[in-house]
Structure formats: C-alpha cells, structure tokens
mmCIF file of the N, C-alpha and C atoms, coordinates in Angstrom:
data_MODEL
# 
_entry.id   MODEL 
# 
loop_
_atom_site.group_PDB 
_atom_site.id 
_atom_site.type_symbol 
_atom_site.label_atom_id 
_atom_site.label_alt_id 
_atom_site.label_comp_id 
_atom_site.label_asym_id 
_atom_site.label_entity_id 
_atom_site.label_seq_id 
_atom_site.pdbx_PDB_ins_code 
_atom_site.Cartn_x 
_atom_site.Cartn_y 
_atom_site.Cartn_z 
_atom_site.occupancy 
_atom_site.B_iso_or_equiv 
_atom_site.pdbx_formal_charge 
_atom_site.auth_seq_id 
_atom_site.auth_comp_id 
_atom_site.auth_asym_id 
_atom_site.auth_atom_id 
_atom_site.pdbx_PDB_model_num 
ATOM 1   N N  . UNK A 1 1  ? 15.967  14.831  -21.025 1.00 0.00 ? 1  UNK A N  1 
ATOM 2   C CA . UNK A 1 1  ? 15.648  13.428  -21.189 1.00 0.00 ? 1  UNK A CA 1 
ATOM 3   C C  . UNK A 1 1  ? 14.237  13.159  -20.679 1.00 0.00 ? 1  UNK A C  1 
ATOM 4   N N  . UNK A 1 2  ? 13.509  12.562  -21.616 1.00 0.00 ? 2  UNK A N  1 
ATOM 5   C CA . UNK A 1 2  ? 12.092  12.124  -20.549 1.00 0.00 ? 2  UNK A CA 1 
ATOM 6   C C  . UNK A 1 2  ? 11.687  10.881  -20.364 1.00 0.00 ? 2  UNK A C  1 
ATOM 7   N N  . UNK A 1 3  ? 11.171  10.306  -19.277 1.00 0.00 ? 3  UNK A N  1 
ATOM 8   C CA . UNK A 1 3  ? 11.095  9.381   -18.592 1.00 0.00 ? 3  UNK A CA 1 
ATOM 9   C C  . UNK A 1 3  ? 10.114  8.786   -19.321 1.00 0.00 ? 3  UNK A C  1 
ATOM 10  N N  . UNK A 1 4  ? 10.022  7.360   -19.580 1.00 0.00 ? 4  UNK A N  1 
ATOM 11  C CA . UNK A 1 4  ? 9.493   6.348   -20.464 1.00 0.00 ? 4  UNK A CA 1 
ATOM 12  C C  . UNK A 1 4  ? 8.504   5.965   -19.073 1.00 0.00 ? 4  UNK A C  1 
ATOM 13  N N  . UNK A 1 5  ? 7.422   5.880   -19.306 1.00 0.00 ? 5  UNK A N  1 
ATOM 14  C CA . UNK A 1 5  ? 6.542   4.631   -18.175 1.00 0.00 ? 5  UNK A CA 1 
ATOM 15  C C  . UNK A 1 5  ? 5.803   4.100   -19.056 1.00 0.00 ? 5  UNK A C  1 
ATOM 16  N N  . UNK A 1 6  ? 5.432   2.916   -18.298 1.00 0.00 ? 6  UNK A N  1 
ATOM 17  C CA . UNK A 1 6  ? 4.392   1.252   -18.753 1.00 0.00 ? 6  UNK A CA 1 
ATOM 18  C C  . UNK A 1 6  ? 3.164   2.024   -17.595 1.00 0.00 ? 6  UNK A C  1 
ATOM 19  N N  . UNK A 1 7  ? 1.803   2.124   -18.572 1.00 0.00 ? 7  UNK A N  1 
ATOM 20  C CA . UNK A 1 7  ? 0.967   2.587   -18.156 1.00 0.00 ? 7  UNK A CA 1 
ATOM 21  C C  . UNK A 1 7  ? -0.095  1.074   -18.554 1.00 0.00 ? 7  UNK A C  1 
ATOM 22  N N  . UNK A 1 8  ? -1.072  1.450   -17.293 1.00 0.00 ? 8  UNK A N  1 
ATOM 23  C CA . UNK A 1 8  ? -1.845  -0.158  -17.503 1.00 0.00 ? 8  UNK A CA 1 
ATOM 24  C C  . UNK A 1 8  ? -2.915  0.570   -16.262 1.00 0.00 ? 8  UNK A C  1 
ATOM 25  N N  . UNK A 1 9  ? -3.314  -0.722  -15.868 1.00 0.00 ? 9  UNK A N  1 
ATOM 26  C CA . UNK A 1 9  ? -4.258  -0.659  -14.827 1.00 0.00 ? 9  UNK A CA 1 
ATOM 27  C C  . UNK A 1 9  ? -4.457  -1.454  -13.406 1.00 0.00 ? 9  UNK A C  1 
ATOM 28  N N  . UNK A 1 10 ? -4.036  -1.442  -12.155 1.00 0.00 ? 10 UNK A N  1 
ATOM 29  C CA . UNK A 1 10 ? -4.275  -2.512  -11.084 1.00 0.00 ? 10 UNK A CA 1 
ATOM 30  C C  . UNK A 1 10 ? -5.461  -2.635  -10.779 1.00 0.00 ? 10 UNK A C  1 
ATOM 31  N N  . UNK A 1 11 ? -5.279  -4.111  -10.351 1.00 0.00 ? 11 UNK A N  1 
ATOM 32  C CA . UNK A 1 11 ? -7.039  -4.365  -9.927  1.00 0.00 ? 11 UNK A CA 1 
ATOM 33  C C  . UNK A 1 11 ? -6.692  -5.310  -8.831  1.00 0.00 ? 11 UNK A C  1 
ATOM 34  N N  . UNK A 1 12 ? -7.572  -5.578  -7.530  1.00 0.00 ? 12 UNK A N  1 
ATOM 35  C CA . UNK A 1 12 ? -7.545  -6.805  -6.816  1.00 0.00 ? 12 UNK A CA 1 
ATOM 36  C C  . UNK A 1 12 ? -7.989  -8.195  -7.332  1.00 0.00 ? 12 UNK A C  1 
ATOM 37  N N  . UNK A 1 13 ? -6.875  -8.933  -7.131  1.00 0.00 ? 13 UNK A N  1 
ATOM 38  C CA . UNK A 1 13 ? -7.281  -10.236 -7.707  1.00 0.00 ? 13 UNK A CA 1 
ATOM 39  C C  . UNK A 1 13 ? -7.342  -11.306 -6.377  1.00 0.00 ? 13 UNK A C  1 
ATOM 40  N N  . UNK A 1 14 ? -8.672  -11.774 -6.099  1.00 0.00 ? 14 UNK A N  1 
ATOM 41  C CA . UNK A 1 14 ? -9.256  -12.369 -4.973  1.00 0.00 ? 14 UNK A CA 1 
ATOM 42  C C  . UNK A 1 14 ? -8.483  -13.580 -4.595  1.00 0.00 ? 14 UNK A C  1 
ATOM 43  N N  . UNK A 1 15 ? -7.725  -14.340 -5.422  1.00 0.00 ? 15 UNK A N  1 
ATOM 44  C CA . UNK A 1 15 ? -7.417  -15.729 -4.708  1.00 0.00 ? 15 UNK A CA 1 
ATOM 45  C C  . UNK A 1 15 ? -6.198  -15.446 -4.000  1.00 0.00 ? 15 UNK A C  1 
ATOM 46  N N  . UNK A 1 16 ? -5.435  -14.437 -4.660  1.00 0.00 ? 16 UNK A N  1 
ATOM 47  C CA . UNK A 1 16 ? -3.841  -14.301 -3.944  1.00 0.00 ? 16 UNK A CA 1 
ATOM 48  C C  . UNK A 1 16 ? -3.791  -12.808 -3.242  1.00 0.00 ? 16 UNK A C  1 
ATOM 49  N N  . UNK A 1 17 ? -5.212  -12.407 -2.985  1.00 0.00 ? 17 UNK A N  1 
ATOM 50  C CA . UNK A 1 17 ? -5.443  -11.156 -2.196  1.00 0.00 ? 17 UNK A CA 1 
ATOM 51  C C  . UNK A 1 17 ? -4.548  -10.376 -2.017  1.00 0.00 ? 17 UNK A C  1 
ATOM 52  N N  . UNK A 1 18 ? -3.986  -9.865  -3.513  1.00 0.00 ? 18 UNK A N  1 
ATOM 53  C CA . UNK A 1 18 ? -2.709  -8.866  -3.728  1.00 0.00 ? 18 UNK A CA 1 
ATOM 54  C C  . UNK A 1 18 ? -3.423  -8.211  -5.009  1.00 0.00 ? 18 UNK A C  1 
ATOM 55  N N  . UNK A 1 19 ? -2.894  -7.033  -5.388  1.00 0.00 ? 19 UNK A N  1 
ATOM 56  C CA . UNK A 1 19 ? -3.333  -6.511  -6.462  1.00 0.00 ? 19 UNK A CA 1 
ATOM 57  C C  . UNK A 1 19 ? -2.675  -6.441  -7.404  1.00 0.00 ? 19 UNK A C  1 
ATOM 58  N N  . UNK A 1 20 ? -3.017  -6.402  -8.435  1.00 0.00 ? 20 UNK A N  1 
ATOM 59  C CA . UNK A 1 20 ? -2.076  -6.958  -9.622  1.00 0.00 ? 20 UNK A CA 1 
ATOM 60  C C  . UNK A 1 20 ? -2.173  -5.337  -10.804 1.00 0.00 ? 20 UNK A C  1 
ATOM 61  N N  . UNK A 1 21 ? -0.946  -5.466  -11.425 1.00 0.00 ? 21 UNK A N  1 
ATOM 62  C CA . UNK A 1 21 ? -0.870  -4.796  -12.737 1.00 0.00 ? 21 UNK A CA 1 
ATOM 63  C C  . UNK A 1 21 ? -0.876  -5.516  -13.841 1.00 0.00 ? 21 UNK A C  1 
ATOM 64  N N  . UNK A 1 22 ? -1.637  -4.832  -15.119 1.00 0.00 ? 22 UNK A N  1 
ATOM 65  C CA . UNK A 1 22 ? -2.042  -4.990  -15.925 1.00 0.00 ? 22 UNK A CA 1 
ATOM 66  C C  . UNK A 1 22 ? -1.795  -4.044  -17.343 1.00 0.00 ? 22 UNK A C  1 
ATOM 67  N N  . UNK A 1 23 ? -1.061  -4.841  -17.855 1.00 0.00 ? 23 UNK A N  1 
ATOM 68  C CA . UNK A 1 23 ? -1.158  -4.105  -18.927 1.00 0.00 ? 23 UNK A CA 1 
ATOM 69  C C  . UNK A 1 23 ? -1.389  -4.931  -20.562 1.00 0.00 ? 23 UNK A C  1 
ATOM 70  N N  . UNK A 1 24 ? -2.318  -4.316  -21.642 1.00 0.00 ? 24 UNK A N  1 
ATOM 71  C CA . UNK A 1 24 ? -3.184  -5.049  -22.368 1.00 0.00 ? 24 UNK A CA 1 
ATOM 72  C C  . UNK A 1 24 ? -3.557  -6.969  -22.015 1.00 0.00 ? 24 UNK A C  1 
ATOM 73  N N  . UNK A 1 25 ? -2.382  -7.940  -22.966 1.00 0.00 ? 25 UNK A N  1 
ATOM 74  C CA . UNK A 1 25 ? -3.251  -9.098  -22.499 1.00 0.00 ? 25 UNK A CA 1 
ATOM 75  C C  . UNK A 1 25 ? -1.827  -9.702  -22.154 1.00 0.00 ? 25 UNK A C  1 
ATOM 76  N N  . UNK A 1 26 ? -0.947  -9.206  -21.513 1.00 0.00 ? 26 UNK A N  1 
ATOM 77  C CA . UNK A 1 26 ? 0.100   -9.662  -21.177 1.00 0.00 ? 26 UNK A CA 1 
ATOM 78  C C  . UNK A 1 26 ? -0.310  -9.852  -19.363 1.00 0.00 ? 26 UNK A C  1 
ATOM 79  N N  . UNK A 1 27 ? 0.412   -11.333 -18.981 1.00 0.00 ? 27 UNK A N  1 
ATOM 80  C CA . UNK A 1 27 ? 0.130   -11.753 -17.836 1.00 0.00 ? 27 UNK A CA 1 
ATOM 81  C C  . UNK A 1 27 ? 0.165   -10.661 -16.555 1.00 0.00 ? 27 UNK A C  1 
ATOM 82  N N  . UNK A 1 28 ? -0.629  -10.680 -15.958 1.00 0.00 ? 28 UNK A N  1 
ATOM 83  C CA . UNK A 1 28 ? -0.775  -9.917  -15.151 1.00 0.00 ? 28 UNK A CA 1 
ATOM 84  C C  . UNK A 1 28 ? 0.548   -9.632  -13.337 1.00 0.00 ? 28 UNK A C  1 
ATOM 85  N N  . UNK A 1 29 ? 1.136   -8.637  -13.132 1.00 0.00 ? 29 UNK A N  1 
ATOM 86  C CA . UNK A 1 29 ? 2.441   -8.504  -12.255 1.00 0.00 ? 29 UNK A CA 1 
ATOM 87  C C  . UNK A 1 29 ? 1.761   -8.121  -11.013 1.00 0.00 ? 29 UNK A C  1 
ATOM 88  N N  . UNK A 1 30 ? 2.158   -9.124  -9.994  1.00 0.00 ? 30 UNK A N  1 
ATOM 89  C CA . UNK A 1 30 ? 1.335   -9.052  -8.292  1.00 0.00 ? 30 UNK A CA 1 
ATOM 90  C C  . UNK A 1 30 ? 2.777   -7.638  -7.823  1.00 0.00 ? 30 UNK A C  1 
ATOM 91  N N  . UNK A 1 31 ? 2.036   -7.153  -7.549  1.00 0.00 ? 31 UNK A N  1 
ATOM 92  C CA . UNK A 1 31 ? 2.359   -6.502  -6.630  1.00 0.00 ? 31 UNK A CA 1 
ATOM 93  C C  . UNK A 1 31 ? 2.668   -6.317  -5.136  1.00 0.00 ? 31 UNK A C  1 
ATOM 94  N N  . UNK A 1 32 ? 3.767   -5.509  -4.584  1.00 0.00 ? 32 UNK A N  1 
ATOM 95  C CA . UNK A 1 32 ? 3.589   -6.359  -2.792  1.00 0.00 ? 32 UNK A CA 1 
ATOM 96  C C  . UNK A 1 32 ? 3.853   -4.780  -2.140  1.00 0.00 ? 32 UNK A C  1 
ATOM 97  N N  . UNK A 1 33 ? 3.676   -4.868  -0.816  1.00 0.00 ? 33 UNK A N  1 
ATOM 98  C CA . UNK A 1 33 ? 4.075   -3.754  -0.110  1.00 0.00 ? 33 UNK A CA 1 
ATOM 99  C C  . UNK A 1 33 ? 5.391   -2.549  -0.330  1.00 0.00 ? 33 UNK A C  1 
ATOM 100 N N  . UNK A 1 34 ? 5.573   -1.834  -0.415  1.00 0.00 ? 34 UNK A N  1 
ATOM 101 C CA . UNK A 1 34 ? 6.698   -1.226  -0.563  1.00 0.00 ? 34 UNK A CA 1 
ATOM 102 C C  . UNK A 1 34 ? 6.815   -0.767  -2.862  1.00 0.00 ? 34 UNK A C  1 
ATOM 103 N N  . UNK A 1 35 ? 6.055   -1.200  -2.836  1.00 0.00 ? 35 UNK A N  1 
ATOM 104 C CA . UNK A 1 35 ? 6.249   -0.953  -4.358  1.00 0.00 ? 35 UNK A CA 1 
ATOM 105 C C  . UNK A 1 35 ? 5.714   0.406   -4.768  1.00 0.00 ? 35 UNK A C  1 
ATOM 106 N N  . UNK A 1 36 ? 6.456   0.970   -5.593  1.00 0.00 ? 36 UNK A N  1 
ATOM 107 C CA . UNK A 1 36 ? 6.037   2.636   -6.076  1.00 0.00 ? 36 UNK A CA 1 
ATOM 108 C C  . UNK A 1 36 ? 5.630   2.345   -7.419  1.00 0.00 ? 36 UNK A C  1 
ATOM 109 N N  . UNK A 1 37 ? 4.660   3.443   -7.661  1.00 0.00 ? 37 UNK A N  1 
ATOM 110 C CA . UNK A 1 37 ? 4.072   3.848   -8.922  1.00 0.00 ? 37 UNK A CA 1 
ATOM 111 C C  . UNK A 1 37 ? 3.515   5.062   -8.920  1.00 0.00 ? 37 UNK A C  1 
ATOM 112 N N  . UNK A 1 38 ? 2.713   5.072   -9.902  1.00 0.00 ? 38 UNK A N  1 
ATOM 113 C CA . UNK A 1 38 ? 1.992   6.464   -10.203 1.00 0.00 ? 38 UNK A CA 1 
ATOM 114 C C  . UNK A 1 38 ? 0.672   6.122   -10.332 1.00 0.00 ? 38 UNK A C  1 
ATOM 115 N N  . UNK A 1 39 ? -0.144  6.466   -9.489  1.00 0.00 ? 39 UNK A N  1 
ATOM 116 C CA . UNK A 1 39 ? -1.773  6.256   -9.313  1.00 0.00 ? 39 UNK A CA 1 
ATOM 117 C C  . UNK A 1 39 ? -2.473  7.811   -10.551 1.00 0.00 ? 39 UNK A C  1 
ATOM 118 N N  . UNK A 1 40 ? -3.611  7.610   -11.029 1.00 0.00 ? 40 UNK A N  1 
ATOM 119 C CA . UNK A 1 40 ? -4.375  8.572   -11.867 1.00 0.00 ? 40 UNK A CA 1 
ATOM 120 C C  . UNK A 1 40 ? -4.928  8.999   -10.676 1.00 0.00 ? 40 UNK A C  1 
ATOM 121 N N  . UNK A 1 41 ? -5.603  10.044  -10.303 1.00 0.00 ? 41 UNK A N  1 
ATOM 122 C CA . UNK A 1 41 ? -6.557  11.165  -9.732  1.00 0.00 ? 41 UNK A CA 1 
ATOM 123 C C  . UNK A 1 41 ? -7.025  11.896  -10.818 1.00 0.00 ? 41 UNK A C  1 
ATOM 124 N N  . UNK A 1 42 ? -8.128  12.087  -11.255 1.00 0.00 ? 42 UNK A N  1 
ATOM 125 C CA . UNK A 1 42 ? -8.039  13.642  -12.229 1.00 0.00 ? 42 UNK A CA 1 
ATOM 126 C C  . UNK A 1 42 ? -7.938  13.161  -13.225 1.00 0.00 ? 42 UNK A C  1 
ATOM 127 N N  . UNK A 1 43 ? -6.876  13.956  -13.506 1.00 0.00 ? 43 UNK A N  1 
ATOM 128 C CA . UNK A 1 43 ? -6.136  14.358  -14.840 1.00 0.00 ? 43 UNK A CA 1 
ATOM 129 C C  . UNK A 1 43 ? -4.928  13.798  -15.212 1.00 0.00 ? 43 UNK A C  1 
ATOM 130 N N  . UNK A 1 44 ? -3.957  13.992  -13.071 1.00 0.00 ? 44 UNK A N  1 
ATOM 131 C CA . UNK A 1 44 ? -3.235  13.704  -12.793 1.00 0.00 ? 44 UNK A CA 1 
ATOM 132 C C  . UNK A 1 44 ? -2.636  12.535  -12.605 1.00 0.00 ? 44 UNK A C  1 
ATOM 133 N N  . UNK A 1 45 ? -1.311  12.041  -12.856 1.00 0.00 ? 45 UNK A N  1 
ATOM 134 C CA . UNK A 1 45 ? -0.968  11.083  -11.824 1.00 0.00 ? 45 UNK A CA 1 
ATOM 135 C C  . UNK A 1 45 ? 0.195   11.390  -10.643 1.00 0.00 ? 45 UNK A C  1 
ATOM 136 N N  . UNK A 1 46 ? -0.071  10.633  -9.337  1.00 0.00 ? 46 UNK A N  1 
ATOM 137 C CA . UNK A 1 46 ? 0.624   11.126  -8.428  1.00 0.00 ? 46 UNK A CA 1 
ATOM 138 C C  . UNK A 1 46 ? 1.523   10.298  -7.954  1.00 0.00 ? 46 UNK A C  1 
ATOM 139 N N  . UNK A 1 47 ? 2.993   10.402  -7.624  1.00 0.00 ? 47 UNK A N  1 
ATOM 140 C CA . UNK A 1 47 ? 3.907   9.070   -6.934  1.00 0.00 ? 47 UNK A CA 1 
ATOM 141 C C  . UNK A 1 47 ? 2.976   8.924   -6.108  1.00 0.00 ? 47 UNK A C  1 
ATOM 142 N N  . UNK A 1 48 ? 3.363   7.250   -5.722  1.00 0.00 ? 48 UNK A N  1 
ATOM 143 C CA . UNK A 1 48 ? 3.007   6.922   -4.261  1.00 0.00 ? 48 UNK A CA 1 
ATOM 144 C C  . UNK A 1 48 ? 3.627   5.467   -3.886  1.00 0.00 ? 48 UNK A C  1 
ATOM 145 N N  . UNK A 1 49 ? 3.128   4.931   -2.982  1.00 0.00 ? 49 UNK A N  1 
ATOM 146 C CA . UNK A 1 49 ? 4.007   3.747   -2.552  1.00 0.00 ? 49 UNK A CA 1 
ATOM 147 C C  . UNK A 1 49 ? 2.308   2.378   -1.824  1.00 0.00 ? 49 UNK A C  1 
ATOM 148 N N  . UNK A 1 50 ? 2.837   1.590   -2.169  1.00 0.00 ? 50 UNK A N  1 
ATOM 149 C CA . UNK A 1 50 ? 1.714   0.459   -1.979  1.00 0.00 ? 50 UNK A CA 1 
ATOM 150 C C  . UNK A 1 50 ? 1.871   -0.033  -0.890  1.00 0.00 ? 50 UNK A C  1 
ATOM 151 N N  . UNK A 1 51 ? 0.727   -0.170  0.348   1.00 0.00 ? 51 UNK A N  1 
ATOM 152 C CA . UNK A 1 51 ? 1.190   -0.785  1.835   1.00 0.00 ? 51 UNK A CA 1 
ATOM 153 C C  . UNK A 1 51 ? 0.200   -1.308  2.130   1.00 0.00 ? 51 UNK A C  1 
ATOM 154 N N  . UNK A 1 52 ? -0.330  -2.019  3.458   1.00 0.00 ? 52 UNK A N  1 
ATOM 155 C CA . UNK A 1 52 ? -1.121  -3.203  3.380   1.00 0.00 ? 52 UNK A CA 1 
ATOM 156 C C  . UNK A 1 52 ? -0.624  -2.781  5.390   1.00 0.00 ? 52 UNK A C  1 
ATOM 157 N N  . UNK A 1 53 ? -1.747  -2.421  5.736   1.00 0.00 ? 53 UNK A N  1 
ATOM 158 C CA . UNK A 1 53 ? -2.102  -2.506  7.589   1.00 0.00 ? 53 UNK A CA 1 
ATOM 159 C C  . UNK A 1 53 ? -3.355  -3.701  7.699   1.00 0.00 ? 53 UNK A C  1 
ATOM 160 N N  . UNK A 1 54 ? -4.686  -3.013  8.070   1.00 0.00 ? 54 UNK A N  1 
ATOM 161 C CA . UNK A 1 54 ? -5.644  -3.865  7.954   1.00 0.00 ? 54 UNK A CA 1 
ATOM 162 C C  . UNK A 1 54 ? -6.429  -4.303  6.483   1.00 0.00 ? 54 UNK A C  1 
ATOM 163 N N  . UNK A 1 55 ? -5.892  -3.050  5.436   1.00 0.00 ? 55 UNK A N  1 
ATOM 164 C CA . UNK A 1 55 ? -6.209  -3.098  4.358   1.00 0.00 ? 55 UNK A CA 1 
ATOM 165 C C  . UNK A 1 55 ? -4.746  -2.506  3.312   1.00 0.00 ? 55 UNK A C  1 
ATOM 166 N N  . UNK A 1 56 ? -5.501  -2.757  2.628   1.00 0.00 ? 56 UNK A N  1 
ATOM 167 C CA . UNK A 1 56 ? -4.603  -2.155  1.336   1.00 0.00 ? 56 UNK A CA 1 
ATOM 168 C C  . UNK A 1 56 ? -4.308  -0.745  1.035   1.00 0.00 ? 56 UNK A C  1 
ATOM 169 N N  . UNK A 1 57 ? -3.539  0.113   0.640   1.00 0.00 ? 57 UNK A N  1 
ATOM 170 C CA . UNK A 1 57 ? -3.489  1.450   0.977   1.00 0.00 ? 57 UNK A CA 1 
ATOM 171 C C  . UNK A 1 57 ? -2.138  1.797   -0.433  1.00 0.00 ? 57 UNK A C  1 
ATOM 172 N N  . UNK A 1 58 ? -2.520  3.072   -0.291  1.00 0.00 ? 58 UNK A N  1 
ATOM 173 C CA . UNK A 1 58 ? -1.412  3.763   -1.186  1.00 0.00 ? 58 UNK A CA 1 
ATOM 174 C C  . UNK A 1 58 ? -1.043  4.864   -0.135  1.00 0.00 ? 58 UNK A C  1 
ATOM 175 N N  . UNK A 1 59 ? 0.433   5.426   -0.157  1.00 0.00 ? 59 UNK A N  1 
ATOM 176 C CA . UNK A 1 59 ? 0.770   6.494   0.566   1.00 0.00 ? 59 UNK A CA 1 
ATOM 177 C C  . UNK A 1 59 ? 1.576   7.404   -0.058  1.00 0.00 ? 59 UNK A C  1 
ATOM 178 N N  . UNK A 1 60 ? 0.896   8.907   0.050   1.00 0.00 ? 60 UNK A N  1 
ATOM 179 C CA . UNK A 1 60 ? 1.462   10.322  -1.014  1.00 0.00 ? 60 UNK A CA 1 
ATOM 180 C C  . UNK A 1 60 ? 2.116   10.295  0.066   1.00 0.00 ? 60 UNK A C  1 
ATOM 181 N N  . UNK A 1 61 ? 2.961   11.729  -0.135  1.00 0.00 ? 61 UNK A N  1 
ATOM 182 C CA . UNK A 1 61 ? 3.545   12.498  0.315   1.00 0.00 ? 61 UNK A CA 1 
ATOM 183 C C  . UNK A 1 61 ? 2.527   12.878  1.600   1.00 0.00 ? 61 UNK A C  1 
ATOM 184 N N  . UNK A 1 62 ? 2.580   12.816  2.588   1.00 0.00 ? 62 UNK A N  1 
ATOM 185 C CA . UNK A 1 62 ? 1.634   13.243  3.974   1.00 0.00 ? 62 UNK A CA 1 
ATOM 186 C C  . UNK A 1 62 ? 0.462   12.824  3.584   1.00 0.00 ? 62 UNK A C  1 
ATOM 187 N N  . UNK A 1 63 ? -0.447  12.301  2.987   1.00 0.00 ? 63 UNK A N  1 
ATOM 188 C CA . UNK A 1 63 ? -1.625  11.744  2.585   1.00 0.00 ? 63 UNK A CA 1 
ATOM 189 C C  . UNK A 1 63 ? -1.855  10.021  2.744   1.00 0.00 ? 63 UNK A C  1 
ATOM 190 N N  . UNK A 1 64 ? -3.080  9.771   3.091   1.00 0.00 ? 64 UNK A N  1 
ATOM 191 C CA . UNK A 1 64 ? -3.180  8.083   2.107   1.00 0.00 ? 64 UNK A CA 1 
ATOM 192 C C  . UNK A 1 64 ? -4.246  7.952   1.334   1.00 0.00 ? 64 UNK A C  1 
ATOM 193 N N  . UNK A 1 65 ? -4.630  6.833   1.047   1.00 0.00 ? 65 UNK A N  1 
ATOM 194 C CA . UNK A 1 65 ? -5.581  6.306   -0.015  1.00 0.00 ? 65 UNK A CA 1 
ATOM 195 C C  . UNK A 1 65 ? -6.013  5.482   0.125   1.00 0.00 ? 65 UNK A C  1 
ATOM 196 N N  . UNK A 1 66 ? -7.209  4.706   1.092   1.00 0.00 ? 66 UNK A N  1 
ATOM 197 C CA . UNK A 1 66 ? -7.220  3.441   1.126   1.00 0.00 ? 66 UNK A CA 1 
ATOM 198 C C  . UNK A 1 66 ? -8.041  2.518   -0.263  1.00 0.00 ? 66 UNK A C  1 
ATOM 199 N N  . UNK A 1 67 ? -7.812  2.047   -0.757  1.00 0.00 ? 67 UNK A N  1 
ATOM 200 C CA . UNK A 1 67 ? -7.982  1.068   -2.001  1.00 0.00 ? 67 UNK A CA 1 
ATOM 201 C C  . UNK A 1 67 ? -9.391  0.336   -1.623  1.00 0.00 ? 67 UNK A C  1 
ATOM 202 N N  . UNK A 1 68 ? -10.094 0.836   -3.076  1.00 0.00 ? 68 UNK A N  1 
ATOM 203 C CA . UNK A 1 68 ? -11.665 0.008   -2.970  1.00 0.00 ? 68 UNK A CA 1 
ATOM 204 C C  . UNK A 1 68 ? -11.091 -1.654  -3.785  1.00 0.00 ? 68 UNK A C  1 
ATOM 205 N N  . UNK A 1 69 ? -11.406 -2.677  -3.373  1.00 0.00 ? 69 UNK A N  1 
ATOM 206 C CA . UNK A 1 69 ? -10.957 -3.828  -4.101  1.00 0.00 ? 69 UNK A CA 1 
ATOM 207 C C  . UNK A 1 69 ? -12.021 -4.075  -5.025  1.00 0.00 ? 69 UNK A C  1 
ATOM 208 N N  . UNK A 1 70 ? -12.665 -3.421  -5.748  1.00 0.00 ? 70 UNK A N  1 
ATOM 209 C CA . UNK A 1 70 ? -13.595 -3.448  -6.625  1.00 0.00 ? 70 UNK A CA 1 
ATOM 210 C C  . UNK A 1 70 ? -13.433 -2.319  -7.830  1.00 0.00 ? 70 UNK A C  1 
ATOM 211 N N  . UNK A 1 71 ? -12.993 -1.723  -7.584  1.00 0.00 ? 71 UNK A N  1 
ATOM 212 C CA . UNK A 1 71 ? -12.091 -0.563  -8.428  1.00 0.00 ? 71 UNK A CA 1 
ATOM 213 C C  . UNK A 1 71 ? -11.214 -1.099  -8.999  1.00 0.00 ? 71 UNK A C  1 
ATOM 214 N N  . UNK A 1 72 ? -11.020 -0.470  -10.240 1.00 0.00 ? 72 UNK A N  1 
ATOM 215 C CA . UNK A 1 72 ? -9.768  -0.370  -11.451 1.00 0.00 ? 72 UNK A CA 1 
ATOM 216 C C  . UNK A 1 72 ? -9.453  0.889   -11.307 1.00 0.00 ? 72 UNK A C  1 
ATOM 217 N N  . UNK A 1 73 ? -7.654  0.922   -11.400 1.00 0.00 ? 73 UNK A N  1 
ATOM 218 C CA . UNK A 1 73 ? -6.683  2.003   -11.052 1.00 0.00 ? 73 UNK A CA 1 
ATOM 219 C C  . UNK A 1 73 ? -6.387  2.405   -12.247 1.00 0.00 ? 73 UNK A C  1 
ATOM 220 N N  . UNK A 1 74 ? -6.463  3.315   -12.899 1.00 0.00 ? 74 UNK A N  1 
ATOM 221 C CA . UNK A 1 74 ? -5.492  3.715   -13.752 1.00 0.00 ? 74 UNK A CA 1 
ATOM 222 C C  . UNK A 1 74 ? -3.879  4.156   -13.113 1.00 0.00 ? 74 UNK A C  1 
ATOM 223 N N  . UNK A 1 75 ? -2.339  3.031   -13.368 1.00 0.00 ? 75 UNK A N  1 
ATOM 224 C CA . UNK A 1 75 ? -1.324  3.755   -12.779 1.00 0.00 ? 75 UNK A CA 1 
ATOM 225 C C  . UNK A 1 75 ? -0.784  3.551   -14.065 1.00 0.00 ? 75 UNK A C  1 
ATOM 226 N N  . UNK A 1 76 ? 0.608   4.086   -13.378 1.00 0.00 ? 76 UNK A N  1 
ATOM 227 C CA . UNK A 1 76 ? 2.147   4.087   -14.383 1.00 0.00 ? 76 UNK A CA 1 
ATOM 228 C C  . UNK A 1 76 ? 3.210   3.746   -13.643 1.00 0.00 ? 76 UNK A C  1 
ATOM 229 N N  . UNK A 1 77 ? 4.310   3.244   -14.449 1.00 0.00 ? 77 UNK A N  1 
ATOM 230 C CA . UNK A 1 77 ? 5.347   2.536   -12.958 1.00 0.00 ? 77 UNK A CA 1 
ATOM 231 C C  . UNK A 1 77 ? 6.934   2.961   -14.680 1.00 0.00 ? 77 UNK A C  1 
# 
C-alpha cells in the first residue's frame, strides 16, 4: 500500500506569528506545536515534529532545525 501525502509549502506568516501550510491557492492551514510532517533537505524529505522554545524549530530524530522566518519550506504531511 503506499502512502498518499498533500505536498505544499510552509512559510511564516507575521500577524499570527505561526507558520502556515500552503498548498496551491487554497486557504492557507496555521500550524501549532506538536504537529508532524515531512520537511525537504536535498532530495530528501525527513519526519519531524514542529516546536516553538524561544523560536520556532523542527525536531528529527536526535537532531533540530531552527526555522529562518523568511524561508519557504518545501514539506508533506
């Protein structure tokens, strides 16, 4: 069986200082702490999970990521 994902793009959106998914011109989905997806690296995409200390962050498996808010993500969820 193979797994279907909604591939799009997150971006920070400044007034509700959460980052949002995006996919073509359909309204855009805020996102909050604790939420999983699949971030692009590469080639690749990697699970991870969305968290928020002093900043915004993604967390692999023993790794993190802290999030440029000026950057576009390529994920999948």
């Amino acid at each position: 069986m193979r797994e279907t994902y909604i591939r799009g793009q997150m971006q920070f959106h400044d007034e509700s200082e959460r980052w949002t998914f995006h996919v073509g011109d359909r309204q855009p989905y805020g996102l909050h702490c604790g939420d999983l997806f699949e971030i692009k690296i590469g080639e690749r995409y990697h699970p991870c999970r969305l968290e928020m200390a002093s900043d915004w962050y993604v967390l692999f498996s023993g790794a993190t990521l802290q999030l440029i808010r000026s950057q576009t993500y390529q994920v999948r969820m």
